[in-house]
N, C-alpha and C positions, 0 to 999 in steps of 0.2 A: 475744301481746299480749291484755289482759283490755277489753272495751268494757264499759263500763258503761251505764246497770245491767244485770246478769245475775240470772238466777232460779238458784236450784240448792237441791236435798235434802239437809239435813242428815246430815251423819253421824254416827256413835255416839250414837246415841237410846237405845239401851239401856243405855248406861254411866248409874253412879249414882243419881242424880232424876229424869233427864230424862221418862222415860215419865209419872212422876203429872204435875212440870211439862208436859208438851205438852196431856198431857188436860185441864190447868186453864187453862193460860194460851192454850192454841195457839187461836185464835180471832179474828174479827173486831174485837172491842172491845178486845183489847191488840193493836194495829196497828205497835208498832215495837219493836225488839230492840235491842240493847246489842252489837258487836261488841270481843270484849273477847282482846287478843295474849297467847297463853303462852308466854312466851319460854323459858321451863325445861321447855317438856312434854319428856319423853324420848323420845317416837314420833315429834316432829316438832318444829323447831326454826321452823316457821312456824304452828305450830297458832295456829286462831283462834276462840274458843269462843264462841256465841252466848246470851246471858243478859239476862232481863228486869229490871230495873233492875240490873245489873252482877250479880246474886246467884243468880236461880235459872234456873239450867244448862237447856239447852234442848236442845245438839246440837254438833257442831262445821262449819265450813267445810269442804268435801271438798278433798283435799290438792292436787289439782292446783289450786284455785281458790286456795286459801292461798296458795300459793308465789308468785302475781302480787299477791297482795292484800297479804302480809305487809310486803314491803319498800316499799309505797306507804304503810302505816299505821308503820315504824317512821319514814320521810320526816316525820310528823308531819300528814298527809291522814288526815282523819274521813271513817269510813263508819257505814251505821246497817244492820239487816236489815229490812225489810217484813214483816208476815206474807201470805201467799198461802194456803197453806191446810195444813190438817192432812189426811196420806196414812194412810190408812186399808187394811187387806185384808181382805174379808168374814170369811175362816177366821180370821185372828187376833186376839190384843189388843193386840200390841204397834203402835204408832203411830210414823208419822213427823213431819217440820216440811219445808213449802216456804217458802223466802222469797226476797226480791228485795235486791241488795246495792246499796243508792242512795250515792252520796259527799253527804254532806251540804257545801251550800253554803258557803262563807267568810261572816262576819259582814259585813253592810254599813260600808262606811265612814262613820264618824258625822259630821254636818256638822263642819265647822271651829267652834272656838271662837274667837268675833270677837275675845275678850280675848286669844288669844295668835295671836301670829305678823299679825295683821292688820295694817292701816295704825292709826299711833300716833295716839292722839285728845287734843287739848287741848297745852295748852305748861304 
């Protein structure tokens, strides 16, 4: 069973963009991430690919985290990624992404509209 939220480190950061995206984006002031299902990945039939405004690739969900997360978001359940922090190693260049996996809220229910469904006004 997954509690939310959970923190967890990206995986495959060095696949594709990811590495200049983390060094550009990975930061304080872009504060939330785009969790976005790839249903045709052929590594993984639960891959969840994290990207800033749906387009530039960041990392992916670690598999065991996927696997609880995937079939809660094909249910039709939003989630978003937090940024925490970018992992760094003194010796290297290549960089990581930490983030936090929050389900975002349901829409509030909008007042009733008193034209419909209310008590009938006038004859």
């Amino acid at each position: 069973m997954l509690t939310l939220p959970i923190t967890v480190k990206l995986v495959g950061v060095s696949f594709g963009d990811a590495q200049p995206n983390i060094k550009t984006f990975g930061n304080e002031h872009i504060r939330w991430f785009a969790l976005v299902r790839e249903y045709n990945n052929p590594h993984d039939a639960n891959a969840i690919r994290v990207a800033l405004f749906g387009e530039y690739f960041m990392g992916y969900i670690p598999k065991e985290t996927a696997a609880h997360l995937a079939p809660m978001m094909d249910a039709g359940r939003e989630f978003d990624a937090e940024f925490v922090c970018v992992n760094k190693h003194p010796r290297h260049d290549t960089v990581g992404l930490t983030v936090k996996i929050i389900e975002v809220k349901p829409h509030a229910v909008e007042a009733e509209d008193p034209q419909k469904g209310g008590a009938e006004h006038g004859a």
